[in-house]
Structures are given as C-alpha cells and as structure tokens.
C-alpha positions as CSV (number, residue, x, y, z in Angstrom):
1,X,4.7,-11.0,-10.0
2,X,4.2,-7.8,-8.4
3,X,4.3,-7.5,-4.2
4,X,3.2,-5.9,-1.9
5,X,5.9,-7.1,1.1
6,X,7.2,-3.2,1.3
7,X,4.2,-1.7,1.4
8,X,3.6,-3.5,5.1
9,X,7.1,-3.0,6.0
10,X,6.7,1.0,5.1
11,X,3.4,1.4,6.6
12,X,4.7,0.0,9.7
13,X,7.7,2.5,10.1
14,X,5.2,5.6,9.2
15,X,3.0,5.3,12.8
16,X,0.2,5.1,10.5
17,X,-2.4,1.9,10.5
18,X,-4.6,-0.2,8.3
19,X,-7.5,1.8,10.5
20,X,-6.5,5.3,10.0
21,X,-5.8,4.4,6.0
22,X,-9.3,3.8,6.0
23,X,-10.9,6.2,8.1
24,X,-8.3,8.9,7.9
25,X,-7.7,8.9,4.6
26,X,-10.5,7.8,2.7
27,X,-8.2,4.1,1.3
28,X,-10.9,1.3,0.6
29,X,-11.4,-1.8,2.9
30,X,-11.1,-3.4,-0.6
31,X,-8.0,-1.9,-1.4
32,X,-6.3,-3.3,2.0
33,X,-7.7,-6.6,0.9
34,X,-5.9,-6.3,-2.5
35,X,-3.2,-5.5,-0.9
36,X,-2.9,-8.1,1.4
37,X,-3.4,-10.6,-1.2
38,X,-1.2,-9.5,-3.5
39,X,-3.8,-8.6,-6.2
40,X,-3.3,-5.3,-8.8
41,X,-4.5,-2.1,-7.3
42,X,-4.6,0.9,-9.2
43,X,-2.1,3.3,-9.8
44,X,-3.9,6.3,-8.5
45,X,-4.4,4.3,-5.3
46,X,-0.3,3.8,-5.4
47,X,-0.1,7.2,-5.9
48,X,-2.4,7.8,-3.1
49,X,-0.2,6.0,-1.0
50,X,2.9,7.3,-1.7
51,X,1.4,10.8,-0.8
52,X,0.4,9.3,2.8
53,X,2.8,7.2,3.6
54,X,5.3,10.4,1.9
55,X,7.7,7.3,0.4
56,X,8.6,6.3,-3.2
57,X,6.9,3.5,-5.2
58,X,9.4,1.0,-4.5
59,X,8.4,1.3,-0.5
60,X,5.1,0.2,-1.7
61,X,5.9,-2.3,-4.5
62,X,8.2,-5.0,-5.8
63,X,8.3,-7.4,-8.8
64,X,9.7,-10.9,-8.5
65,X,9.6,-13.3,-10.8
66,X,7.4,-16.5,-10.5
C-alpha cells in the first residue's frame, strides 16, 4: 500500500502549510484530502510536489505492504 506518512513529515520541515499549498501554489483541496487518506494522487501532482517542497519522491511517498 502506498503512504503518504513522509509527505507530512517533509511538508512540516519545509515552513510551508496545507494553506499556502493551496492558495500559494495552486494544489487542490481534494488533493490534500487524498492525501490525508492515503488515496492515489497523480503523478503530475507528485511531481508538483517534489518541485515545492524541492525534495525527492521518497519524502513524499512510501510503500508498505498490507
């Protein structure tokens, strides 16, 4: 199952918010949700992420199995 547990952790050290994700940048309400909830987002938005939050895909996702 794929997690979103570093993403929370990484957004945290970068001084930037849930708010500014989505007023700043332009990141969905929805997506925060998803993410949150640990549903599939896509991987522009991962990419998206990376870019703002200038870390690698592995500060943003993790598998583990069930």
């Amino acid at each position: 199952m794929i997690k979103y547990t570093p993403f929370w952790e990484t957004l945290e050290k970068s001084g930037e918010s849930t708010y500014t994700l989505i007023h700043k940048h332009n990141i969905s309400s929805s997506t925060i949700d998803r993410l949150r909830k640990n549903k599939g987002i896509s991987t522009m938005k991962i990419d998206d992420l990376c870019r703002i939050l200038n870390c690698r895909v592995e500060d943003i996702i993790i598998y583990e199995k069930d």
